[in-house]
C-alpha positions as CSV (number, residue, x, y, z in Angstrom):
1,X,-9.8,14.0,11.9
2,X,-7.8,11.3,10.4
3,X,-9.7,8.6,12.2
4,X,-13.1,9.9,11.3
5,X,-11.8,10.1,7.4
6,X,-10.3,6.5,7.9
7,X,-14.2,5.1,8.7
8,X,-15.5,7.3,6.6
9,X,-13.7,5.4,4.1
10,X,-13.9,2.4,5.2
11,X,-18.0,2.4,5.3
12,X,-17.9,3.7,1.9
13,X,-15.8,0.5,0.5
14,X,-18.1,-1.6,2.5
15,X,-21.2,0.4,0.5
16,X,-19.9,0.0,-2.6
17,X,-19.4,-4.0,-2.5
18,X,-22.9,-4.1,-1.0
19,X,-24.5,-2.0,-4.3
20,X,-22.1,-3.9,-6.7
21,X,-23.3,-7.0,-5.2
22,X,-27.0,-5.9,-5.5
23,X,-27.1,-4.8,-9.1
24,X,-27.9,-7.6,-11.5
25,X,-26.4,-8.4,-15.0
26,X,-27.7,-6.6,-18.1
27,X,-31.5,-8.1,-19.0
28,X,-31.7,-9.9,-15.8
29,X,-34.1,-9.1,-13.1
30,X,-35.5,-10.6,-9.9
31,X,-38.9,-12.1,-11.3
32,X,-37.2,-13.7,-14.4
33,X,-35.5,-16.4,-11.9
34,X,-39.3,-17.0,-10.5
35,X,-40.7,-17.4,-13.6
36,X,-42.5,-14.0,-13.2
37,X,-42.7,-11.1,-15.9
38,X,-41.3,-7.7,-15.3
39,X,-43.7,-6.5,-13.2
40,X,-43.1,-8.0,-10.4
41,X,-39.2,-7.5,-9.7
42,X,-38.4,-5.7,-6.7
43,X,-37.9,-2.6,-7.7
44,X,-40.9,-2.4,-10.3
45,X,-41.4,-2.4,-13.6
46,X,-38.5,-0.2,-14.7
47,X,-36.1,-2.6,-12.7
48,X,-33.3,-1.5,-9.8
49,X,-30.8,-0.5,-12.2
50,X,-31.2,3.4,-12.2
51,X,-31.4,3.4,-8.3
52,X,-28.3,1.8,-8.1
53,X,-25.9,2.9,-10.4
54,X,-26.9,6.2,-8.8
55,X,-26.3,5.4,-5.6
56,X,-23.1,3.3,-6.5
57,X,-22.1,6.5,-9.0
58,X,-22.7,9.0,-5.4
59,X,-20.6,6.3,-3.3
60,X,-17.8,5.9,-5.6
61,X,-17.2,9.7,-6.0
62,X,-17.2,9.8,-1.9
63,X,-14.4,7.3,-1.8
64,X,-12.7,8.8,-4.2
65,X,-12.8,12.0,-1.8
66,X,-11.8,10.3,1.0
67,X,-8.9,8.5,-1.0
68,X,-7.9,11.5,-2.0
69,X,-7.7,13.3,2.1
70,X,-6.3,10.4,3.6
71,X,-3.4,10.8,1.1
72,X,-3.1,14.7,2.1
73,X,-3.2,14.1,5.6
74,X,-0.6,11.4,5.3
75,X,1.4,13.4,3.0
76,X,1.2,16.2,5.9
77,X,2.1,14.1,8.3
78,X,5.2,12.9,6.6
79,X,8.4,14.0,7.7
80,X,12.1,13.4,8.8
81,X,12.5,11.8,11.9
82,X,15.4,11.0,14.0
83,X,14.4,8.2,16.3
84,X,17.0,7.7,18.3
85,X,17.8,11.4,18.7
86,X,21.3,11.6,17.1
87,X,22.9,14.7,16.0
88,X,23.4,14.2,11.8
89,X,26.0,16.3,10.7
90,X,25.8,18.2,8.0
91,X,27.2,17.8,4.7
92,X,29.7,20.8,5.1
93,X,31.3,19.7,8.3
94,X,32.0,16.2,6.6
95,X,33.5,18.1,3.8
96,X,36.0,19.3,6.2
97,X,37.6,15.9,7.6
98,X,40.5,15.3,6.4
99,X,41.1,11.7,5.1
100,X,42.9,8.9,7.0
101,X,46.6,8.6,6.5
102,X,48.3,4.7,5.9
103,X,50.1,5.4,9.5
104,X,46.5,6.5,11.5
105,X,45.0,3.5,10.3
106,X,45.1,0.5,13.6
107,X,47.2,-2.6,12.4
108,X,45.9,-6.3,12.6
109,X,48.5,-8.4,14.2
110,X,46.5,-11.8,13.5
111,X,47.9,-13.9,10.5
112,X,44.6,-14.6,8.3
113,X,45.4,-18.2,6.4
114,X,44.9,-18.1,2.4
115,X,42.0,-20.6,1.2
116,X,44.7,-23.2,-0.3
117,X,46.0,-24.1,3.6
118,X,42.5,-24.6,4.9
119,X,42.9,-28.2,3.9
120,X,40.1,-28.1,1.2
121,X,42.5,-31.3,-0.9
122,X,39.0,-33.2,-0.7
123,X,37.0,-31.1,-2.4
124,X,36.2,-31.5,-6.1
125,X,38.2,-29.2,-8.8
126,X,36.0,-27.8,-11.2
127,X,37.8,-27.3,-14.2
């Protein structure tokens, strides 16, 4: 169902840029750029613009409808998922761990240098 919404959609995008791209500007019609008077335009005498803003109007309210059920069938769809199927432990049974005492902790035996014996002499003090 999703898939057949999806093209739905996407045909109805595709429709709409083809009707915007159709319409002309206000005053402007299809004889006028041949040096012809009104009656000869394309769409007669009355002009194009009532057949497609209508058209547009009717394409615009399907996308909005299918905007509007790809977001519910995505929001459906939507869920938790653990991908790498590890159990989560609940909030209670972390409630109950006690925490680490100073003498559970492991010990590092390696001696960590400070920053002043790294040998840094040649590096510029800021001041």
């Amino acid at each position: 169902m999703e898939q057949i919404v999806l093209i739905t959609h996407l045909v109805l995008s595709l429709g709409i840029i083809g009707l915007i791209m159709l319409q002309q500007g206000k005053g402007a019609d299809v004889g006028a750029s041949f040096g012809a008077g009104a009656s000869q335009t394309l769409f007669g005498a009355d002009g194009g613009g009532n057949v497609l803003t209508r058209a547009t109007a009717w394409l615009v309210a399907l996308f909005f409808a299918t905007s509007f059920g790809l977001a519910l069938i995505v929001n459906q769809k939507s869920s938790v998922v653990d991908d790498l199927d590890l159990a989560i432990p609940e909030a209670a049974v972390l409630q109950d761990v006690a925490p680490a005492v100073d003498d559970e902790l492991p010990q590092v035996d390696t001696v960590v240098p400070a920053a002043s014996d790294a040998g840094g002499d040649d590096l510029p003090k800021l001041d």
